[in-house]
C-alpha positions in Angstrom: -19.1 14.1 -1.0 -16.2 12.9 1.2 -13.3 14.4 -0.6 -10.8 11.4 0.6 -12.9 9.5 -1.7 -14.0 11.4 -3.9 -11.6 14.5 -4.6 -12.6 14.5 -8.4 -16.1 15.5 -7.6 -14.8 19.0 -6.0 -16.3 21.6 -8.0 -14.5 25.1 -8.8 -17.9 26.8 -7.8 -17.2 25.3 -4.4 -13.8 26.6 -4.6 -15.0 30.0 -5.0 -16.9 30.0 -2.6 -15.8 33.0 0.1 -15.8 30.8 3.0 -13.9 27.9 1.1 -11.8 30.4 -0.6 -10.8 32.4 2.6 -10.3 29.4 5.1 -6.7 28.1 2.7 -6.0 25.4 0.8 -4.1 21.9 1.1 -2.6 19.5 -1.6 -3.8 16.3 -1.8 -1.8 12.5 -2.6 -3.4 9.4 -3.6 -3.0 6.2 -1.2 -2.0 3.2 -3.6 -3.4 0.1 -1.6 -6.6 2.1 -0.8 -7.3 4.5 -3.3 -7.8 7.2 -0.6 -6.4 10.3 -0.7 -4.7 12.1 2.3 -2.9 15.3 2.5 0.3 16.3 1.4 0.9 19.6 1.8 -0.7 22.7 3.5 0.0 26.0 1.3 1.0 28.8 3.1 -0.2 32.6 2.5 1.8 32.8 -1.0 0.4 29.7 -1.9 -2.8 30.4 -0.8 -3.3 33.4 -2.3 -1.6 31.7 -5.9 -4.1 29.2 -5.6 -7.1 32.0 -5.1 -5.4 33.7 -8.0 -6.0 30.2 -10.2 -9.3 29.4 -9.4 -10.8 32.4 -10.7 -8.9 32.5 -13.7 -8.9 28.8 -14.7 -10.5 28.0 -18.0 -13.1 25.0 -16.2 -16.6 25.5 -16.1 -17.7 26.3 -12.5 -19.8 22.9 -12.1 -16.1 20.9 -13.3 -14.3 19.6 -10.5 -11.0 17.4 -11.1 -9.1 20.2 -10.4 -5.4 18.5 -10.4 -2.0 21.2 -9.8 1.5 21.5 -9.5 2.7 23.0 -6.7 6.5 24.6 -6.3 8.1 25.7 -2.9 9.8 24.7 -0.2 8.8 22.4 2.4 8.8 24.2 5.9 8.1 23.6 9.4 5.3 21.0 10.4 1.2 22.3 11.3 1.4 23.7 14.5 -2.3 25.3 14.6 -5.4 24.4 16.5 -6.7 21.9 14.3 -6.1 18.7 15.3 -6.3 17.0 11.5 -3.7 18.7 10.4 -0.8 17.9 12.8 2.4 16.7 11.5 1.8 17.9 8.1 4.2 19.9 6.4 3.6 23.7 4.5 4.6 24.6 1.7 6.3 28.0 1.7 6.4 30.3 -1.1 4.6 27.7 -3.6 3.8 28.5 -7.2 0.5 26.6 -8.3 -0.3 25.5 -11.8 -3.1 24.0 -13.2 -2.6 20.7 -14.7 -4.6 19.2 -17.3 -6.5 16.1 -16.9 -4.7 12.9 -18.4 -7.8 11.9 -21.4 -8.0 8.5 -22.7 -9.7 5.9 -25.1 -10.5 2.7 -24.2 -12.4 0.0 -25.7 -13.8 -3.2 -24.4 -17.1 -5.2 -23.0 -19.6 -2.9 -21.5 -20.7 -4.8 -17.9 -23.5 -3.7 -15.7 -22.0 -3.9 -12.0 -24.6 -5.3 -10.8 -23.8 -8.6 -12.8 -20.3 -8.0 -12.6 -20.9 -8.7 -8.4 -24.0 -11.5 -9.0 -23.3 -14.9 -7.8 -25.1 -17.5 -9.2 -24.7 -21.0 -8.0 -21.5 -20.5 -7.2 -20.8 -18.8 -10.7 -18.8 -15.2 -9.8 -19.7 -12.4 -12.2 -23.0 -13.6 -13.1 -25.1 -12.7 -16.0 -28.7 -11.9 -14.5 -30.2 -13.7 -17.4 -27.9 -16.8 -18.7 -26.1 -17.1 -14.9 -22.3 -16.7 -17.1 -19.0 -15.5 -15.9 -18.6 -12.5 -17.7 -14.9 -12.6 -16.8 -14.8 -15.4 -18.8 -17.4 -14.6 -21.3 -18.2 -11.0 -21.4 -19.5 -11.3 -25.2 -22.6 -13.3 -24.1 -24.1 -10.9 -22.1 -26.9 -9.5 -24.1 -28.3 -6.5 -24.7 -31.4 -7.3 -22.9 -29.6 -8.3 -19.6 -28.0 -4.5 -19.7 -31.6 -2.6 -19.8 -32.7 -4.6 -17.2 -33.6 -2.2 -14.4 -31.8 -3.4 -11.3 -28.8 -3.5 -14.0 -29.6 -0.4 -15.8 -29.8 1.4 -13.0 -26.7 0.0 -11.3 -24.0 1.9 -13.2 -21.2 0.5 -15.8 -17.8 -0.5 -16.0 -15.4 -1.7 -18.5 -13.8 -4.4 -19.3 -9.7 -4.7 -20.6 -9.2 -5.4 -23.8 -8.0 -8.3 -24.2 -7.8 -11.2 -21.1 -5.0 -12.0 -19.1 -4.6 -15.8 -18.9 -8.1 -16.1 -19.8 -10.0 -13.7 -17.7 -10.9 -10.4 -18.2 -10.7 -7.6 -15.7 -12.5 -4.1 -15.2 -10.5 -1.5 -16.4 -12.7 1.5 -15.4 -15.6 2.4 -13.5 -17.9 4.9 -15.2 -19.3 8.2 -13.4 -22.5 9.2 -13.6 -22.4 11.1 -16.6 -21.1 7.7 -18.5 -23.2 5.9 -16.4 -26.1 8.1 -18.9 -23.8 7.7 -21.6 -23.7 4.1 -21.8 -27.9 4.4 -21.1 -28.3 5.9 -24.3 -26.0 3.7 -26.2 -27.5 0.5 -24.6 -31.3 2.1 -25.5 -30.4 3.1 -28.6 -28.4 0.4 -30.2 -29.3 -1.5 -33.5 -28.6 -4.8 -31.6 -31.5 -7.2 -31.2 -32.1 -7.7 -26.7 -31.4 -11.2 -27.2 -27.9 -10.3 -28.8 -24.2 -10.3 -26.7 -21.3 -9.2 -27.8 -22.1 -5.2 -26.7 -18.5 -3.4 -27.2 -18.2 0.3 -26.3 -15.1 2.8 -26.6 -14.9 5.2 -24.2 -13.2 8.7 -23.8 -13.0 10.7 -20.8 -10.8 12.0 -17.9 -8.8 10.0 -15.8 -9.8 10.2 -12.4 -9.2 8.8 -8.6 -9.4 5.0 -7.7 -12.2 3.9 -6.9 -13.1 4.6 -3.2 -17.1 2.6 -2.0 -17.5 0.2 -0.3 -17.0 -3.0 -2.9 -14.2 -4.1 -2.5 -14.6 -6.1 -6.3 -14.3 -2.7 -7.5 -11.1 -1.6 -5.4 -8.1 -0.1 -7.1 -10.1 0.3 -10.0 -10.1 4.4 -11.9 -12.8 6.2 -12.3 -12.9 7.4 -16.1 -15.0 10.9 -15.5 -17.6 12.3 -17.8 -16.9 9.8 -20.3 -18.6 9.3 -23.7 -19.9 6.3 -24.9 -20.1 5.2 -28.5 -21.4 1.4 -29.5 -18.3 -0.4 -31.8 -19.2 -3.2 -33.5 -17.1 -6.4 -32.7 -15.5 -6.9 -36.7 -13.9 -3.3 -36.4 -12.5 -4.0 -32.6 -9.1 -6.1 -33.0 -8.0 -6.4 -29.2 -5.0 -5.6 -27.9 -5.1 -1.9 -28.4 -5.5 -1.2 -25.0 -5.5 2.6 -24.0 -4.1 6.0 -26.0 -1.6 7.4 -23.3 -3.0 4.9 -20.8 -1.4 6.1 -17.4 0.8 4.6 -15.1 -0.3 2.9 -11.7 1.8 5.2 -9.9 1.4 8.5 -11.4 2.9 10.7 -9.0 6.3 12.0 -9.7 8.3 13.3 -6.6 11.6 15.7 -6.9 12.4 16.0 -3.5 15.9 17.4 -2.6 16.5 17.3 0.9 19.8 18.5 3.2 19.9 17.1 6.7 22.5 17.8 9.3 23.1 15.8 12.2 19.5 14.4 11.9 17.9 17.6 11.5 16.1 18.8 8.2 17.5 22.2 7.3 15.2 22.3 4.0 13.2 20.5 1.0 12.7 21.7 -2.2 9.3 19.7 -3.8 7.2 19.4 -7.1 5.1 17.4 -7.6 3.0 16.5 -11.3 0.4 15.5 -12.5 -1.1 13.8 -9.3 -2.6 16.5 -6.6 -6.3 17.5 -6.2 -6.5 21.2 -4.2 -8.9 21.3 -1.6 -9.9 24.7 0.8 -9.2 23.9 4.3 -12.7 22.9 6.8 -14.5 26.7 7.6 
């Protein structure tokens, strides 16, 4: 998987691996208007060798990725190695690295099918496959019938918000695959009758990256990772709850305490929370 899409999905087995291990690690920081992710920091040998120390002693099952940290050190001198994608990058010297705890949350709203949630139908947007209706507008008519559909089984799930804003509601995370399955199970097994709407799910998982493919509809948008999926009927769903410890659009939090004299940076101290995924350097 490409890692500036997708840093999430890096696995502490790969981590572990001697190659991976051995070749170093960097930091990595999440681009707002893209939801890429580029590097932040390079970790020198301390760092490095912190980092090692982590990996084999975190808690996570090997096949877990989401490995978020906090790193602690001062920013050196700039990448000045062979390798050409990491020029101009600063290193960390002397950095501490912790491991940080995914940010979990509940959410409930509409459960959408994305392939519906990008259908066009006559010049409807966000087409129901079997009634042609904006499900931004009304997401309680899509049935349950429309959702076990192949094309839109098969197409993965996202959420909807709560409540609208000025009318219209708007995705307020993608599933992964695992509550891609999740959701399978709840639309297969649910009481509802196919011809029935109205299909309201909460969900519970890890918050992950934005959203990084190539529909741009789905842009900006987190990834909730290895959710779980439970069917709530519509009388015991008020609206308006929104998220538990929903997080921020901007979740990093930078402490950066810099000296400069006569233009030149003497040092930096960093840390950085809640917002970094570790990744070894290319073998």
């Amino acid at each position: 998987k490409d890692l500036s899409l997708e840093p999430a999905s890096h696995s502490v087995e790969c981590l572990r691996l001697p190659g991976c291990s051995a070749s170093g690690f960097v930091v990595l920081e999440e681009i707002p208007v893209n939801g890429m992710y580029q590097i932040a920091y390079i970790l020198d040998d301390v760092g490095n060798e912190n980092a090692r120390n982590l990996i084999m002693n975190t808690n996570k099952d090997i096949k877990d990725g989401n490995f978020l940290v906090t790193i602690k050190g001062e920013v050196g001198s700039f990448y000045a190695g062979n390798e050409t994608e990491f020029q101009g990058i600063p290193i960390i010297t002397g950095a501490t690295v912790e491991e940080v705890e995914p940010q979990i949350v509940e959410h409930t709203g509409y459960l959408i099918d994305r392939l519906c949630w990008l259908n066009v139908i006559d010049g409807v947007p966000h087409a129901s496959i079997d009634k042609g209706k904006d499900l931004s507008l009304e997401p309680a008519s899509h049935s349950v019938k429309c959702l076990r559909l192949p094309g839109c089984n098969a197409s993965g799930f996202v959420v909807l918000e709560s409540e609208p804003t000025d009318g219209v509601y708007e995705i307020a995370y993608i599933l992964d695959e695992t509550g891609n399955n999740n959701a399978r199970a709840a639309i297969l097994n649910t009481n509802k009758d196919a011809t029935e709407g109205d299909f309201l799910v909460t969900i519970r998982g890890e918050i992950g990256p934005l959203y990084g493919g190539e529909e741009p509809e789905f842009q900006n948008i987190r990834i909730m990772i290895e959710a779980t999926v439970v069917e709530t009927p519509p009388q015991n769903f008020l609206g308006g709850g929104g998220d538990n410890n929903q997080p921020k659009a901007n979740s990093a939090l930078l402490t950066i305490l810099v000296i400069v004299t006569l233009g030149t940076l003497i040092y930096a101290l960093f840390e950085a929370r809640n917002t970094f995924c570790i990744n070894s350097l290319p073998k």
